[in-house]
SELUM-546783 format. One record per atom (N, C-alpha, C): residue in three letters; x, y, z. Coordinates in steps of 0.05 Angstrom, whole numbers, padded with zeros to 5 digits, always signed. Example, Ala and Ser with C-alpha at 12.3 -4.5 7.8 and 13.67 -1.06 7.14 Angstrom:
2
ALA+00264-00114+00156
ALA+00246-00090+00156
ALA+00264-00066+00156
SER+00257-00045+00142
SER+00273-00021+00143
SER+00258+00001+00157
This chain:
272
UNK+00017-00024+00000
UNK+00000+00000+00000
UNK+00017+00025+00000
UNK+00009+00044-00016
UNK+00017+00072-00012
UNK+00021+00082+00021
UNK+00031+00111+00025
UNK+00033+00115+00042
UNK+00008+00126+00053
UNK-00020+00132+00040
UNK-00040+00134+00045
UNK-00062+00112+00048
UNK-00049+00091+00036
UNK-00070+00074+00038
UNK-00084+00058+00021
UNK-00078+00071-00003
UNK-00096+00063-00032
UNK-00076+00049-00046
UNK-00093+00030-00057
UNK-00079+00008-00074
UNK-00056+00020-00097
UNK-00035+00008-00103
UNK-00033+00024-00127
UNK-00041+00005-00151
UNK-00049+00020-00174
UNK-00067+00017-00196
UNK-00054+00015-00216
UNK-00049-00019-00223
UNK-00027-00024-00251
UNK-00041-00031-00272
UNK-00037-00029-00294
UNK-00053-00040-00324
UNK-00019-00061-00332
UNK-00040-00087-00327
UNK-00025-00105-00328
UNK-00020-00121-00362
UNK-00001-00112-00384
UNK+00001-00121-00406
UNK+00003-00136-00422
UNK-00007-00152-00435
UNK+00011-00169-00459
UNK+00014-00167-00479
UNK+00038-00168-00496
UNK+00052-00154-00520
UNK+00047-00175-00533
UNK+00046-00169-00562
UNK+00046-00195-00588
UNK+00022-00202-00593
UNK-00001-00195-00586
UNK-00024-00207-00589
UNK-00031-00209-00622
UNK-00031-00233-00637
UNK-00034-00244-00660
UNK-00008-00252-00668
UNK+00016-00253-00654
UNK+00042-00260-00671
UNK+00029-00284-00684
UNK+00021-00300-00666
UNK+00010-00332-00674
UNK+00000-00340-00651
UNK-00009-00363-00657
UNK-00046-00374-00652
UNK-00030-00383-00621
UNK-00007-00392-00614
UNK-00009-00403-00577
UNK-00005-00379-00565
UNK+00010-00357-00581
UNK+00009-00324-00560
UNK-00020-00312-00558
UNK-00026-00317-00584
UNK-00064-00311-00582
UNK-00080-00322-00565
UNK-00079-00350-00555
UNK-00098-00359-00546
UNK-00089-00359-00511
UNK-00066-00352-00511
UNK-00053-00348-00480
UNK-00061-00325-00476
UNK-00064-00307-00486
UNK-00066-00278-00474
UNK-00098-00274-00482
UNK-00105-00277-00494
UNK-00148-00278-00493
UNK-00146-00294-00474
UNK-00139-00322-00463
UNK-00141-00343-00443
UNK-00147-00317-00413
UNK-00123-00295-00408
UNK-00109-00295-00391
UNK-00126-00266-00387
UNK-00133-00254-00409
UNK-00155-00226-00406
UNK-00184-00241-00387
UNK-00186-00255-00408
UNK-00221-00265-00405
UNK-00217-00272-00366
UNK-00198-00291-00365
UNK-00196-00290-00332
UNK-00190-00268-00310
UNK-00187-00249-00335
UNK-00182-00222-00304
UNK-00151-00223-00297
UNK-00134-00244-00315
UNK-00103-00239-00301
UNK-00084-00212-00307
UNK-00108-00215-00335
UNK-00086-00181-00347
UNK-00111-00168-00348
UNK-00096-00146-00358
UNK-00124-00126-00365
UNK-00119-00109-00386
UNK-00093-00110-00411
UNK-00095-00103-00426
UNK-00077-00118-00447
UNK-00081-00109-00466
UNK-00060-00130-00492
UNK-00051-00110-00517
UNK-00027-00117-00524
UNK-00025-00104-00547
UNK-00011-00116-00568
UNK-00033-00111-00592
UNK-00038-00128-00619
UNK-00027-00120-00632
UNK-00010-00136-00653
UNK+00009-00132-00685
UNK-00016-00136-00703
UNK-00022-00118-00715
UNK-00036-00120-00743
UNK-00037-00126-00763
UNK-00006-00125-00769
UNK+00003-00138-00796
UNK+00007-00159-00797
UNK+00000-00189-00783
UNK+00000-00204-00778
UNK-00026-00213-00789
UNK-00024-00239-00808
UNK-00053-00247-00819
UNK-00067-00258-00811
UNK-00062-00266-00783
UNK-00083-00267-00761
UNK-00092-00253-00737
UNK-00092-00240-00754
UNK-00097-00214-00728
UNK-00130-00210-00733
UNK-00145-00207-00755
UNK-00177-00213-00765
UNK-00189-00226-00742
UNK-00179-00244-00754
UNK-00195-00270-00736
UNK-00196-00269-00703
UNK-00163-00263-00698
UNK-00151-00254-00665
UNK-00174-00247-00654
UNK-00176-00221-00668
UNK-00197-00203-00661
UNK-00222-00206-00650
UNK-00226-00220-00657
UNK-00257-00241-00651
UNK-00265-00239-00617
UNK-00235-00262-00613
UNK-00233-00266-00586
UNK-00227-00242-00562
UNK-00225-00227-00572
UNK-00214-00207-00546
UNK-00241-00194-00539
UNK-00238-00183-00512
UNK-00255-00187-00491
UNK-00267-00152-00496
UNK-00295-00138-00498
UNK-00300-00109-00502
UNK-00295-00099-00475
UNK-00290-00078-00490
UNK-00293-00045-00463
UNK-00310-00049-00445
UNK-00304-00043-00413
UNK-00281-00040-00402
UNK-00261-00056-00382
UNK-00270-00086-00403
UNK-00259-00099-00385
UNK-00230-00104-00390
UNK-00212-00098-00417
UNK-00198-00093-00415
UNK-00184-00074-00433
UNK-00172-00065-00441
UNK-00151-00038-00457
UNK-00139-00055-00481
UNK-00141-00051-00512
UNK-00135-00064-00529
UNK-00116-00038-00541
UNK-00090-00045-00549
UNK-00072-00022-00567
UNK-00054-00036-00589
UNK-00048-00012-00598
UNK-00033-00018-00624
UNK-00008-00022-00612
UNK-00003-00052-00623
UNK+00031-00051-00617
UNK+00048-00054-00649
UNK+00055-00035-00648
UNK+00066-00013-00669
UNK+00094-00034-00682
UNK+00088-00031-00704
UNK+00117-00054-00717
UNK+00123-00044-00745
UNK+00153-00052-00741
UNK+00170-00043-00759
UNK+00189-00061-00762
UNK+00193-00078-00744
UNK+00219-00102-00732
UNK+00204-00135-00743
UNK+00172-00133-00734
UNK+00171-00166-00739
UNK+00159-00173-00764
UNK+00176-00193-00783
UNK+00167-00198-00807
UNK+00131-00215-00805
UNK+00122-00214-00824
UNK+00095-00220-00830
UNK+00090-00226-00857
UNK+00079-00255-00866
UNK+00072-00259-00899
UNK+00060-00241-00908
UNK+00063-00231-00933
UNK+00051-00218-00948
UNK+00051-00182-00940
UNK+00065-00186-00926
UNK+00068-00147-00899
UNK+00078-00131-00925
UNK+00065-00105-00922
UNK+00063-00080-00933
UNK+00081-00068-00920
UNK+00105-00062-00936
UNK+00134-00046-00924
UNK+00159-00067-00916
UNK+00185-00056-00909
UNK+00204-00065-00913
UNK+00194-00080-00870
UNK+00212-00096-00870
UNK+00229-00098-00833
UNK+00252-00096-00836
UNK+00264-00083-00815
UNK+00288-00072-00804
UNK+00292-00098-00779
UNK+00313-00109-00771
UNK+00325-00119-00754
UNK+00326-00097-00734
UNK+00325-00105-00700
UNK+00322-00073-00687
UNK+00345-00060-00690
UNK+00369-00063-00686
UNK+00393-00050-00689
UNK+00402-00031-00709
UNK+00390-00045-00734
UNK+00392-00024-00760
UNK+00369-00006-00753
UNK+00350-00018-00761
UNK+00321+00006-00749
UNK+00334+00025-00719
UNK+00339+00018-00708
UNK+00346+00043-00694
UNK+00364+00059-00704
UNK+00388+00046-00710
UNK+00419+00063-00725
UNK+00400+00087-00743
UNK+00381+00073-00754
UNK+00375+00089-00781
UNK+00358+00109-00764
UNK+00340+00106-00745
UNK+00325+00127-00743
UNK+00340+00145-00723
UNK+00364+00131-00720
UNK+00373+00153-00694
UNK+00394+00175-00715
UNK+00405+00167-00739
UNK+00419+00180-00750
UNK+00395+00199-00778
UNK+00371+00196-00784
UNK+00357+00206-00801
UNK+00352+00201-00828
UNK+00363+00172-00822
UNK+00362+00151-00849
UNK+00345+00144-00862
UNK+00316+00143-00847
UNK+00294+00132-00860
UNK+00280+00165-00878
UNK+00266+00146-00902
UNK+00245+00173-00912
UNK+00219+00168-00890
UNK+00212+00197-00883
UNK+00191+00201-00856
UNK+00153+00195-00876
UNK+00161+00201-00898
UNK+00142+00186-00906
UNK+00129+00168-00916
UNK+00145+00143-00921
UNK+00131+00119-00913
UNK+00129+00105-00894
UNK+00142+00115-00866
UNK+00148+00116-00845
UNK+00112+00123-00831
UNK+00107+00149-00842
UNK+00083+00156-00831
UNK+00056+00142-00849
UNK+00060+00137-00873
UNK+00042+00116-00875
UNK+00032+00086-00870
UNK+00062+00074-00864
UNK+00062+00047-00850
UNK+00037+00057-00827
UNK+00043+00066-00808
UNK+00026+00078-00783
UNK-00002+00076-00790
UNK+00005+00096-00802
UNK-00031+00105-00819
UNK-00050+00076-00824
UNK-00023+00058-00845
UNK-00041+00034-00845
UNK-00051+00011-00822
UNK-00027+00007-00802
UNK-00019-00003-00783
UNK-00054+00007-00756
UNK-00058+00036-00760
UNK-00073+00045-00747
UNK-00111+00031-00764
UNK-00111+00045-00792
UNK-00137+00032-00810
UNK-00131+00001-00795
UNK-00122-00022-00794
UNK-00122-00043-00797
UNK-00137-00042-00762
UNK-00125-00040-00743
UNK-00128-00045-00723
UNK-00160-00035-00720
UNK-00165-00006-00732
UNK-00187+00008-00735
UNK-00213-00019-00752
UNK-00202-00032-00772
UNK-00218-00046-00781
UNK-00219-00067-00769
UNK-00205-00079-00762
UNK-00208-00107-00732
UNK-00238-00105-00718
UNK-00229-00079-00707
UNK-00246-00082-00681
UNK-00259-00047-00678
UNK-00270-00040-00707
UNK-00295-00023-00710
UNK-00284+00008-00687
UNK-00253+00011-00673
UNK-00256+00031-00663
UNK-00235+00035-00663
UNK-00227+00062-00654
UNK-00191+00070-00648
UNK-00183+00052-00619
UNK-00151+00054-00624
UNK-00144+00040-00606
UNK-00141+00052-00576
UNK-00141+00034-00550
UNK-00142+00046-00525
UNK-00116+00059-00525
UNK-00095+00059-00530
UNK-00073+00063-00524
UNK-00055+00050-00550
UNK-00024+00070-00555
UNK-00010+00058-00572
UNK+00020+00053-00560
UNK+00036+00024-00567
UNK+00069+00022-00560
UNK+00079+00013-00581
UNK+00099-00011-00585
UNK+00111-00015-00600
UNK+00127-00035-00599
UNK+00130-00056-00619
UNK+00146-00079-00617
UNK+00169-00076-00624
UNK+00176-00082-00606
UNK+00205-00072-00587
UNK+00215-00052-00583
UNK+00192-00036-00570
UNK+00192-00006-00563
UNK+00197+00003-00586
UNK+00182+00004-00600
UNK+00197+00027-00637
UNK+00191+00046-00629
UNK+00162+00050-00622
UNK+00140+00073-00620
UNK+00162+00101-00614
UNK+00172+00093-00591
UNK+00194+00117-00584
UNK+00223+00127-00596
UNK+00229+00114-00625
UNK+00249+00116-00634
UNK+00243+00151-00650
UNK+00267+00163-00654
UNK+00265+00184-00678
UNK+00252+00169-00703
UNK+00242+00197-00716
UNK+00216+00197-00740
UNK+00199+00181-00730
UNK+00197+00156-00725
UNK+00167+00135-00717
UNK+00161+00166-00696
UNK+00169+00172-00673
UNK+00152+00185-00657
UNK+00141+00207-00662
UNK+00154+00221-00676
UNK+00137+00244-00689
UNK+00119+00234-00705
UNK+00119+00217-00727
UNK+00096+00210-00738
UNK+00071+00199-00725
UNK+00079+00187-00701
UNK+00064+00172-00694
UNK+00041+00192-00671
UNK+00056+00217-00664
UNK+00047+00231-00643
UNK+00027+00250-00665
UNK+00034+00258-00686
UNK+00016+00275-00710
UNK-00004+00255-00720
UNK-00001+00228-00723
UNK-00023+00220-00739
UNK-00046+00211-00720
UNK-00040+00211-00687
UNK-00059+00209-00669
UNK-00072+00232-00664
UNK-00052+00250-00662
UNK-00077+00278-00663
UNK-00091+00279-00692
UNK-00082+00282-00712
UNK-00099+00282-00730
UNK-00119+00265-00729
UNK-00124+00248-00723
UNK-00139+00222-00721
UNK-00161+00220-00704
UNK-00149+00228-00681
UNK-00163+00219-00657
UNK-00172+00252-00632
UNK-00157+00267-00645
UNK-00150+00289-00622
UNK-00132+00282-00593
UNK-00140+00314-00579
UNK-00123+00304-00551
UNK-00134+00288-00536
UNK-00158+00273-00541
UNK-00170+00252-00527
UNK-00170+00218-00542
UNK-00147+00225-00559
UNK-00139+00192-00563
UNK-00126+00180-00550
UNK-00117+00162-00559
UNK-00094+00135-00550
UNK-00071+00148-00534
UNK-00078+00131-00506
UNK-00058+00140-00492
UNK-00020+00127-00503
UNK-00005+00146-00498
UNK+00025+00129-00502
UNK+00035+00114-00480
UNK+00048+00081-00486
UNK+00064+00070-00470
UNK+00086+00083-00456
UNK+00094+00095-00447
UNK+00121+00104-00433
UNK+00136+00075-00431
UNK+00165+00079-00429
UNK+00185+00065-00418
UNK+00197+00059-00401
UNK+00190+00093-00391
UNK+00212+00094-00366
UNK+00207+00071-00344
UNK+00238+00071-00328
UNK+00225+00055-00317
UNK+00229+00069-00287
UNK+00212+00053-00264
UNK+00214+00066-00233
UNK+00244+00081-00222
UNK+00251+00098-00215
UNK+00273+00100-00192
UNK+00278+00084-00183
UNK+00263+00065-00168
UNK+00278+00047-00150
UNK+00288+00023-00167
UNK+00285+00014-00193
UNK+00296-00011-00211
UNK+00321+00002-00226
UNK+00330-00010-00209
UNK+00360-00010-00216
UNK+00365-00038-00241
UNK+00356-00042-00261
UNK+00364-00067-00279
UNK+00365-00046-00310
UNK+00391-00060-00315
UNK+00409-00037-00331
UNK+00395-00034-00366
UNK+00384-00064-00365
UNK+00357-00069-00394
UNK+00341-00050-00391
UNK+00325-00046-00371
UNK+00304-00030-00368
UNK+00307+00001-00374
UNK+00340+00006-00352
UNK+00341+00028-00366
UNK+00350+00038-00386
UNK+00361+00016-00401
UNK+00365+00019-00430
UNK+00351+00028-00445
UNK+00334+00008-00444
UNK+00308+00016-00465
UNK+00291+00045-00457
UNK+00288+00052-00444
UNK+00290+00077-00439
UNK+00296+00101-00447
UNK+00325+00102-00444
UNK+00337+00109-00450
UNK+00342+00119-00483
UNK+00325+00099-00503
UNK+00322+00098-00525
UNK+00311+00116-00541
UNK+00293+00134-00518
UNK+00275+00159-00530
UNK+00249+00166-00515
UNK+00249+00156-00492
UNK+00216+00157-00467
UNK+00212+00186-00472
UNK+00249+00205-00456
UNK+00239+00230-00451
UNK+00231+00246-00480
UNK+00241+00243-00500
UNK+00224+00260-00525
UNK+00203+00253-00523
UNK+00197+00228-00529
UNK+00166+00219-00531
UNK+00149+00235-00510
UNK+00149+00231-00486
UNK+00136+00242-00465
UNK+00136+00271-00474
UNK+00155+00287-00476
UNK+00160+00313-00483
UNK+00147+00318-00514
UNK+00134+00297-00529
UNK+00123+00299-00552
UNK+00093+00294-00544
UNK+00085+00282-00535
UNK+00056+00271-00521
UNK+00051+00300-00508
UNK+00059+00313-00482
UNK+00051+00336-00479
UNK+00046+00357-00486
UNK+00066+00362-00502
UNK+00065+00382-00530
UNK+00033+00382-00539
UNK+00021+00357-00549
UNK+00006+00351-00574
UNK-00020+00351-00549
UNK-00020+00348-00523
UNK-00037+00344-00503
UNK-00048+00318-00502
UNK-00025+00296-00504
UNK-00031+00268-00507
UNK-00029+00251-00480
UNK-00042+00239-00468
UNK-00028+00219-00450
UNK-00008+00206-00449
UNK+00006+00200-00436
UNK+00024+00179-00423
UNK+00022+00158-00404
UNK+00030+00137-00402
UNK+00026+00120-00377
UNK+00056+00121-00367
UNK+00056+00120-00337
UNK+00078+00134-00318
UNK+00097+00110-00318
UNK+00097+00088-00311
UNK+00116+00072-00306
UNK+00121+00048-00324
UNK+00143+00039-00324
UNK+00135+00010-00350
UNK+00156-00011-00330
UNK+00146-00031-00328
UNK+00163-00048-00314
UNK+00157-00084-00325
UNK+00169-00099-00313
UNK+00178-00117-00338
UNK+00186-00133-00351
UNK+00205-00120-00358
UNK+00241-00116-00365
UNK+00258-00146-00352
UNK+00259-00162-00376
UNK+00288-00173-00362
UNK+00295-00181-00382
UNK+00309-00206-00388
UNK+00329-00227-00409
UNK+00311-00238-00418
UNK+00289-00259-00414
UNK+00275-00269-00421
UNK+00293-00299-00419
UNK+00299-00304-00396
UNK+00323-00320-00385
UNK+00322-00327-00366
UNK+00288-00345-00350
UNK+00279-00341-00328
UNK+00261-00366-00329
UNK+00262-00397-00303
UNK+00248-00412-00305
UNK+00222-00401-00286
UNK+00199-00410-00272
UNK+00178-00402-00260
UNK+00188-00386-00237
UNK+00209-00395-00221
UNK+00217-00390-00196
UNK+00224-00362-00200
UNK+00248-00367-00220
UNK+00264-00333-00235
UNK+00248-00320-00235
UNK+00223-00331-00255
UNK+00203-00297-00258
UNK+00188-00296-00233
UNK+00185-00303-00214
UNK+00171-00301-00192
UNK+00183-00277-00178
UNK+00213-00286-00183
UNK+00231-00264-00161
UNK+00227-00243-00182
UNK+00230-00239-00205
UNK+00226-00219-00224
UNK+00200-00201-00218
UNK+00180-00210-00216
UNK+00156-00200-00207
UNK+00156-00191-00179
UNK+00166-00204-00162
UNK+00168-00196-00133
UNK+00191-00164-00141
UNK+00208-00161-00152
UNK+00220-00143-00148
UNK+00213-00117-00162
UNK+00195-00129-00187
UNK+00178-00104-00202
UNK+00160-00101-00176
UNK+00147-00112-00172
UNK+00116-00101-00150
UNK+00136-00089-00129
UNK+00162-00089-00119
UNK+00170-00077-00094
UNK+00183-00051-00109
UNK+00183-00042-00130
UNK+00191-00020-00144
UNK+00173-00007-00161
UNK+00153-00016-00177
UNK+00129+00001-00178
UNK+00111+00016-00184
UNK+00107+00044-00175
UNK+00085+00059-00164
UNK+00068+00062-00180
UNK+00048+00071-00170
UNK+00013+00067-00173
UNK+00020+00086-00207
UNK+00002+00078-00232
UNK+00002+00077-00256
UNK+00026+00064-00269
UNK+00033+00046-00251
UNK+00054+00026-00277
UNK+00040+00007-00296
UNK+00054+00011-00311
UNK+00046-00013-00333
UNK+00062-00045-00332
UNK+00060-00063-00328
UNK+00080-00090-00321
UNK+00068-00100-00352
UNK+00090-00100-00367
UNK+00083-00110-00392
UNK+00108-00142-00388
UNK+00087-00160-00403
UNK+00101-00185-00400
UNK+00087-00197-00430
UNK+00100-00230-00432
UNK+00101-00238-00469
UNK+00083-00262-00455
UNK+00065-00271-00446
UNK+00055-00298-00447
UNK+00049-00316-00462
UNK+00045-00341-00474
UNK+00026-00356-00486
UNK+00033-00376-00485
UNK+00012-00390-00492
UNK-00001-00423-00485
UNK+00021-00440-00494
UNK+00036-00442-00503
UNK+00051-00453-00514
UNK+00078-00443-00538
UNK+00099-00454-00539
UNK+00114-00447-00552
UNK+00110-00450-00589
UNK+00104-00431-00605
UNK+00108-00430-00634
UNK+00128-00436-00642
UNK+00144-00455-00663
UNK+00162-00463-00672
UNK+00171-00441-00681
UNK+00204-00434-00677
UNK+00225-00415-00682
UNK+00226-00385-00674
UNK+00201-00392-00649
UNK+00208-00368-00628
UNK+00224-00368-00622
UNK+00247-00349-00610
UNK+00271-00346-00594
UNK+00262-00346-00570
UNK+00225-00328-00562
UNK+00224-00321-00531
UNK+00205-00348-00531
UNK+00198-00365-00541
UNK+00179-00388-00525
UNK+00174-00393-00512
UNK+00204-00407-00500
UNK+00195-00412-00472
UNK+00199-00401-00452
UNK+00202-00367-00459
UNK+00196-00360-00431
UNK+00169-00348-00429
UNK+00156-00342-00450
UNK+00129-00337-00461
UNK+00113-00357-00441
UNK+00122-00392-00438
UNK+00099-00416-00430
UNK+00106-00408-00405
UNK+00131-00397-00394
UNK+00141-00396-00361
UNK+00125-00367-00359
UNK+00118-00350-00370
UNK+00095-00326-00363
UNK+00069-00333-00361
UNK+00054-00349-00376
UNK+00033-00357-00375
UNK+00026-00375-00358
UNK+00044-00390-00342
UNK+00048-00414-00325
UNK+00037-00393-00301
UNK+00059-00373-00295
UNK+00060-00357-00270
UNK+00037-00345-00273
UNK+00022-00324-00291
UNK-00004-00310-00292
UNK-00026-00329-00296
UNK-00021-00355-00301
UNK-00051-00363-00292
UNK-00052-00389-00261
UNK-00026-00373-00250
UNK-00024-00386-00222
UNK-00046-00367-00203
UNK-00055-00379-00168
UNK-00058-00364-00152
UNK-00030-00354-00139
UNK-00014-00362-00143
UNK+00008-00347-00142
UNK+00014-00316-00151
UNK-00001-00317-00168
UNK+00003-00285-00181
UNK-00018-00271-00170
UNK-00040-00278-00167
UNK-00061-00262-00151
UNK-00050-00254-00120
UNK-00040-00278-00109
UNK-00024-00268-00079
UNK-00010-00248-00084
UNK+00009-00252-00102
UNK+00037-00233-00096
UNK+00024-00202-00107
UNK+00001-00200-00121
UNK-00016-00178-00127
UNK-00024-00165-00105
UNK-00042-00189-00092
UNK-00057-00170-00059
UNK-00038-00166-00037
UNK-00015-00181-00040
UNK+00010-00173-00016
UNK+00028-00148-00022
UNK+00031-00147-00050
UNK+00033-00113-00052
UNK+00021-00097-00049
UNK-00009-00101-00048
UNK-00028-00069-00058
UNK-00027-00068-00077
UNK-00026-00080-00106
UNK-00026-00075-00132
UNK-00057-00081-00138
UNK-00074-00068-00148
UNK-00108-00070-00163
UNK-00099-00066-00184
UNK-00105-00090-00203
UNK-00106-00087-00235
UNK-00126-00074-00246
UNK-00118-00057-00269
UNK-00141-00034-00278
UNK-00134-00039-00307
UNK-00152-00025-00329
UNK-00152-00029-00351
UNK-00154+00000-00361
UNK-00156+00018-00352
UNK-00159+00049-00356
UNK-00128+00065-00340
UNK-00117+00075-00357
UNK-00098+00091-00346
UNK-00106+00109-00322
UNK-00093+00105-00299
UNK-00106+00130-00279
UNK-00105+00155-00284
UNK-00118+00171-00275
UNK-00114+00201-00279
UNK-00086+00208-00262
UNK-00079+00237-00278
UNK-00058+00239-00266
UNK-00058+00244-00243
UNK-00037+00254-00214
UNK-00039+00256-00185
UNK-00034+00282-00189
């Protein structure tokens, strides 16, 4: 508990939603039970249609665009970048900004045509969202789109008190423009992102992983994690994907929830 008293209030994530059918059916599995409360979907993925089906309406949990530029897809509209070059390029001004801003545009129609509405919130597979050019485009075509009352942004940052040097890496990658681009435009943000590790962790590992995010924290974090039912042939994260899904549909994870004070929410809190 806070020092007042009140729970703090996490929107609990899962990234990849439609890579393929055992991440799909682990993370709808894991909404519909109340373990998460929000997900975020690749579009360009040719099952993402169908995905769609299954996920659970407003407000029981927060559906967003998870923004791609990194993961290949049959038949995908536009180039993929490996992340390393995709960053090199956007951090030096390599890419042209406009097909850059129409990928988005489409990336946004598709998700729009899924599921009949704009999205609750937008991030990015493997944090792109916040790289140079993607963020400017991505911060203009939601105001255009949506106004100052659209899609809130993922933030990165991560707590003060998490000291794990990944986390603040990624971070480090571009949060504060972004953030400093979101306010500008009068956009939301979500405050904390926590998470973060190797993906190098049997049940026990992520247990302590989770014990040490919930002891670092504070009320509007986002705990984004990769679950699903099973491992897809020639994932690299598989199996730690089946060791997340293992732990979130334990009572294990509901304890270590009410022994922090953590209430899972599906709506970004207002700000303090």
């Amino acid at each position: 508990m806070s020092a007042a008293g009140a729970a703090r209030r996490w929107i609990c994530c899962a990234d990849d939603y439609a890579l393929d059918a055992p991440t799909s059916t682990g993370i709808a599995t894991l909404l519909h039970a109340g373990r998460l409360t929000a997900t975020s979907v690749l579009v360009e993925s040719p099952l993402w249609r169908g995905a769609a089906r299954e996920l659970p309406v407003p407000p029981a949990a927060a559906i967003g665009l998870h923004l791609n530029f990194t993961q290949a897809f049959p038949a995908q509209a536009g180039p993929v970048w490996g992340l390393g070059e995709f960053l090199l390029r956007c951090h030096l001004g390599a890419l042209p900004r406009a097909p850059i801003a129409e990928r988005i545009e489409r990336q946004l129609d598709a998700f729009e045509d899924g599921l009949g509405r704009a999205p609750d919130y937008v991030d990015g597979h493997q944090h792109v969202h916040q790289f140079a050019i993607v963020r400017e485009a991505l911060v203009a075509a939601l105001v255009r789109r949506y106004g100052a009352q659209g899609p809130w942004l993922r933030s990165t940052r991560p707590p003060p008190g998490l000291r794990d040097a990944k986390a603040r890496l990624i971070g480090a990658l571009g949060e504060a423009a972004l953030r400093q681009l979101a306010v500008a435009a009068g956009l939301r943000s979500s405050a904390w992102l926590v998470g973060v590790y190797g993906f190098q962790a049997d049940a026990a590992g992520y247990r302590r992983h989770l014990h040490d995010w919930l002891q670092a924290g504070p009320d509007g974090s986002v705990l984004m994690c990769h679950p699903a039912r099973g491992a897809a042939p020639g994932d690299p994260i598989g199996a730690a994907r089946e060791v997340e899904f293992a732990v979130f549909s334990s009572e294990v994870f509901d304890a270590a929830l009410a022994r922090a004070g953590v209430q899972r929410v599906a709506a970004l809190p207002p700000p303090h």
